[in-house]
C-alpha angles and dihedrals in degrees: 000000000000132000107244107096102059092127144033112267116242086227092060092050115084103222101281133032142339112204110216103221124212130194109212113197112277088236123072093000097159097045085051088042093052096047091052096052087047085049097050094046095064121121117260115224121196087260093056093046092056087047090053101051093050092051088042093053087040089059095052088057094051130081085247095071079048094047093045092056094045087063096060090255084154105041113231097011097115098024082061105064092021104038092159108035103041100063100067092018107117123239087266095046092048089049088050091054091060102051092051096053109074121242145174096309099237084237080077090048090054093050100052124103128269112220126196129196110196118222103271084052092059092065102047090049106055094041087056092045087069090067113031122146125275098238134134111271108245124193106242096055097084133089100252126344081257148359150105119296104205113194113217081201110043107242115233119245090229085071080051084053084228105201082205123090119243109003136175125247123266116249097186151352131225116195127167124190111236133190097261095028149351117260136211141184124186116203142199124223107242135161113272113253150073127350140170113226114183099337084318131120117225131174096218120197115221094285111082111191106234101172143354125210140178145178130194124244116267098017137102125264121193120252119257123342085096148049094253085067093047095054095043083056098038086052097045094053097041085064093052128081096250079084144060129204121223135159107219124229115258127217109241096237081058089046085053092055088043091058098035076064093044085243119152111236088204097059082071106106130167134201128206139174115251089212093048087175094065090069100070096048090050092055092042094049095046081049094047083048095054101042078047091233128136134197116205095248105039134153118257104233117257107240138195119261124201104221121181126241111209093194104058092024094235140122112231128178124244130182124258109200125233128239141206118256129178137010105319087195088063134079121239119274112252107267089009110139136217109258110230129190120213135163130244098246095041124119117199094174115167093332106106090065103077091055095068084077097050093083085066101035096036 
């Protein structure tokens, strides 16, 4: 088995997403539903975070990552490149596509960075996402040029505007930066074992792919609704002083899994909010815009700024933080509104929509 198909090729991804499927048991398909979701909401520790990663980049080397491909577990991503062959191409044809096109070598995938966003982080995030800027996705304004994005807090689907009903929340994102795009997959934390993915039986390691998503160098991409959205504002906020960069200690049976993956302990880097407290008020006030509703104290929502940059010649968005305003011990005034700063430049787009659903997903 070689090591060069450990993720989708930008060339076989139609620009947008790519919805993983899933095929819970017909009996008892509530009961299976609910204790994945439980399972996926579960908080991520930096142990985890390095488990999951070994058993994620495990999977890619193994004929499962390949099975599960081969059964259409990421829709279009073999029609795209084989239009005429893979519809009528059996499980083992279709597997055999796939080892003889090149990928990212899952060496690559062991050596890139594991990045954690604490739980105050979370929030924050996934309230800014909703408004980043509408600019063209370049290639030096992520984190690393790959790597793996755990969420101390899972983050709900409805951020991820999931066009799918009840979903379960996102645990991490993997992205890699390829010649054409960059390319993401979000994932759910699920129990390793057996699934069946389209009528085919797959052994699946703790990682489930819920959704893949690229954008092409040098064009826009809309602000919130993917994963593209989360890490730009992820990345742009881990560069400003609202954060501060650790790496966490690691217990030495975790180092030994680590090891045993030919993982480096010390990629692992987390980012947290020095004003922890600021996190909460953000995702409540991006939740109180979109159900169009208004205490009488309320936080004016933190935006996103273009500032120029004279010596490279570039607008870049930084983060202005939010603030509290008002009597937070009274009810809002009939027809009073949510103030809400944003900056000139910035494009919100359809992005606020999908956070109505977060106060019952969240």
């Amino acid at each position: 088995m070689t090591q060069r198909h450990a993720v989708t090729r930008t060339k076989r991804m139609k620009k947008g997403r790519a919805r993983a499927t899933r095929v819970n048991p017909s009996s008892g398909a509530a009961e299976f539903r609910a204790r994945l979701h439980a399972h996926a909401a579960r908080s991520v520790t930096p142990a985890d975070a390095i488990r999951l990663k070994a058993a994620l980049t495990g999977w890619f080397d193994s004929d499962q990552w390949l099975r599960y491909l081969a059964a259409d577990g990421l829709p279009e991503y073999g029609p795209g490149v084989w239009p005429d062959r893979w519809p009528s191409a059996s499980l083992e044809e279709r597997m055999a596509l796939f080892t003889a096109d090149e990928g990212i070598p899952v060496e690559t995938w062991q050596n890139a960075d594991i990045v954690y966003a604490d739980p105050s982080m979370c929030d924050l995030v996934t309230a800014a996402a909703q408004t980043f800027p509408k600019q063209c996705v370049r290639r030096d304004e992520f984190l690393a040029p790959i790597g793996f994005l755990f969420f101390a807090k899972p983050i709900p689907s409805a951020a991820l505007a999931s066009a799918l009903p009840d979903q379960p929340s996102v645990s991490a994102i993997t992205w890699a930066c390829e010649d054409e795009a960059i390319i993401t997959c979000t994932w759910i934390r699920q129990p390793p074992g057996t699934y069946e993915v389209n009528g085919v039986t797959v052994q699946v390691a703790g990682l489930y792919p819920h959704s893949a998503y690229f954008v092409p160098w040098n064009q826009p991409a809309r602000a919130g609704t993917h994963s593209v959205s989360i890490l730009r504002a992820l990345s742009a906020l881990a560069k400003q002083p609202l954060t501060r960069e650790d790496s966490p200690k690691i217990h030495q049976s975790v180092r030994s899994i680590a090891r045993n993956a030919k993982i480096r302990p010390e990629s692992f880097r987390r980012i947290a909010l020095r004003r922890p407290e600021s996190a909460v008020h953000e995702l409540s006030a991006a939740r109180a815009a979109a159900e169009g509703r208004t205490p009488a104290g309320h936080w004016v929502r933190g935006h996103w700024r273009n500032q120029y940059y004279a010596s490279i010649d570039e607008h870049r968005p930084i983060w202005i933080e939010g603030f509290p305003r008002g009597d937070f011990t009274q009810p809002a005034p009939a027809g009073e509104r949510l103030l809400v700063a944003h900056a000139g430049r910035t494009e919100t787009g359809p992005s606020h929509a999908p956070l109505s659903e977060l106060r019952r997903a969240g």
